[in-house]
matplotlib code that plots the C-alpha trace (Angstrom):
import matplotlib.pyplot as plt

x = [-13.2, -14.8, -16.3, -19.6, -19.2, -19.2, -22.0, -24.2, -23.7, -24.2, -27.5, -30.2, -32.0, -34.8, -37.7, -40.0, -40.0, -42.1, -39.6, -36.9, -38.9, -39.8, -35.7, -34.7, -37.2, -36.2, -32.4, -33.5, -35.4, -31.8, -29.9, -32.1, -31.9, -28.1, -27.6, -30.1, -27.9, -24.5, -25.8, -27.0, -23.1, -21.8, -23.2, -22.5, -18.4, -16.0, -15.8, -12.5, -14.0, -16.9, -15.4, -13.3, -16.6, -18.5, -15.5, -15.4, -19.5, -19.0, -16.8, -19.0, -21.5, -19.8, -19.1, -22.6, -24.1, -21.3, -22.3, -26.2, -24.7, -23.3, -26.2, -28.8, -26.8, -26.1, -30.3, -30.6, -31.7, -30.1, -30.0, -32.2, -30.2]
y = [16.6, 17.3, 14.8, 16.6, 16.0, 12.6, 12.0, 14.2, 11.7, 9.0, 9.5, 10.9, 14.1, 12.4, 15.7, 14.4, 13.1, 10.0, 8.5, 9.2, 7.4, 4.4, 4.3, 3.9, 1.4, -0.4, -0.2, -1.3, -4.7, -5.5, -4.7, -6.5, -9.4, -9.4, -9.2, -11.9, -14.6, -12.8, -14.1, -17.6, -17.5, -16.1, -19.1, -21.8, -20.5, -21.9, -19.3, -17.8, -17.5, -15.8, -13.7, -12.1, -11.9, -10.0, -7.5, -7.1, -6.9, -3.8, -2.0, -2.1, -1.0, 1.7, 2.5, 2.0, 4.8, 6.9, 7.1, 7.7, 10.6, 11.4, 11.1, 12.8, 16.1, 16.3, 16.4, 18.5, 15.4, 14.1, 10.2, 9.6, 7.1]
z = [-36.8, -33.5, -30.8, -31.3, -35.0, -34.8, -32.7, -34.2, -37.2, -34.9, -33.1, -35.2, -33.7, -31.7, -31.2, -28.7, -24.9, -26.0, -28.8, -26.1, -23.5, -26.6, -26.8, -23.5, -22.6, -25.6, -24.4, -21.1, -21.7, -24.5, -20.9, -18.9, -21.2, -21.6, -18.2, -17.2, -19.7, -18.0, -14.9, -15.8, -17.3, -14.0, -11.7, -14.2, -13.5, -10.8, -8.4, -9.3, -12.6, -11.7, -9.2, -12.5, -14.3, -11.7, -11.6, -15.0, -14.9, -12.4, -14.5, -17.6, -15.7, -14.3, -18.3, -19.2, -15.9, -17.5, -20.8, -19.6, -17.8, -20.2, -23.2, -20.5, -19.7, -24.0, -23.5, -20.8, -18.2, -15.7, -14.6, -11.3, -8.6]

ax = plt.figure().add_subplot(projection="3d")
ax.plot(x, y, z, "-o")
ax.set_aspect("equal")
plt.show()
């Protein structure tokens, strides 16, 4: 089966610029909120520890502005920096 395959299966065909806006607000404040308890995690940790958590943090977000990149050019849009 194809890659597109699956994804079309995966997210639903979204028609208009407002329930795209409604969804990526909504994935923003679940972000925001994860990474606000990360970081309460983060300075609770010897520094060692958190030193490995703020690497691994990076590279999830690295994943995470990929993906976007990726989702946004599948819709013709491009993420602003």
């Amino acid at each position: 089966m194809a890659s597109t395959d699956r994804h079309s299966r995966d997210w639903p065909v979204t028609s208009s610029p407002e329930e795209i806006r409604a969804k990526l607000e909504a994935g923003r404040a679940v972000i925001a909120s994860g990474l606000h308890a990360l970081a309460d995690e983060i300075e609770a940790l010897p520094l060692e520890g958190a030193a490995e958590a703020l690497s691994w943090l990076g590279d999830q977000i690295e994943g995470l502005l990929r993906e976007a990149d990726r989702i946004l050019g599948a819709q013709g849009g491009r993420r602003q920096t």
